[in-house]
C-alpha positions, 0 to 999 in steps of 0.5 A: 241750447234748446231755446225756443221762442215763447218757452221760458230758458232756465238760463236766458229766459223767454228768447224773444223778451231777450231779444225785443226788449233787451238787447234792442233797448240797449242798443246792441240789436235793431229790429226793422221790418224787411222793405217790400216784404207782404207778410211783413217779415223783419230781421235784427240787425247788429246795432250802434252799441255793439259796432262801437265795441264797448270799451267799458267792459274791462272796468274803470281800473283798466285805464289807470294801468297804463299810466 
């Protein structure tokens, strides 16, 4: 895809908005500083929403089929 940080994406946009700003604000990624690293390195970790697997995604409708 040739996307690189601090270039704008014709599709994404700019990767590290996406990243920071994005996908950690809505839960789905962590973004921590490496313990003991000097220079700080930091990593992203999958987040709380994307361990529970949002099951919303199918739509509201999606439950009422099973009745």
């Amino acid at each position: 895809m040739r996307v690189y940080a601090g270039k704008q994406h014709c599709i994404c946009g700019e990767p590290r908005e996406l990243l920071t700003k994005v996908w950690v604000q809505e839960g789905y990624l962590e973004y921590r500083q490496v313990p003991h690293s000097d220079p700080a390195h930091y990593e992203f970790l999958w987040g709380p929403r994307d361990q529970r697997g949002d099951q919303q995604v199918a739509g509201p409708g999606a439950s009422a089929q099973g009745q």
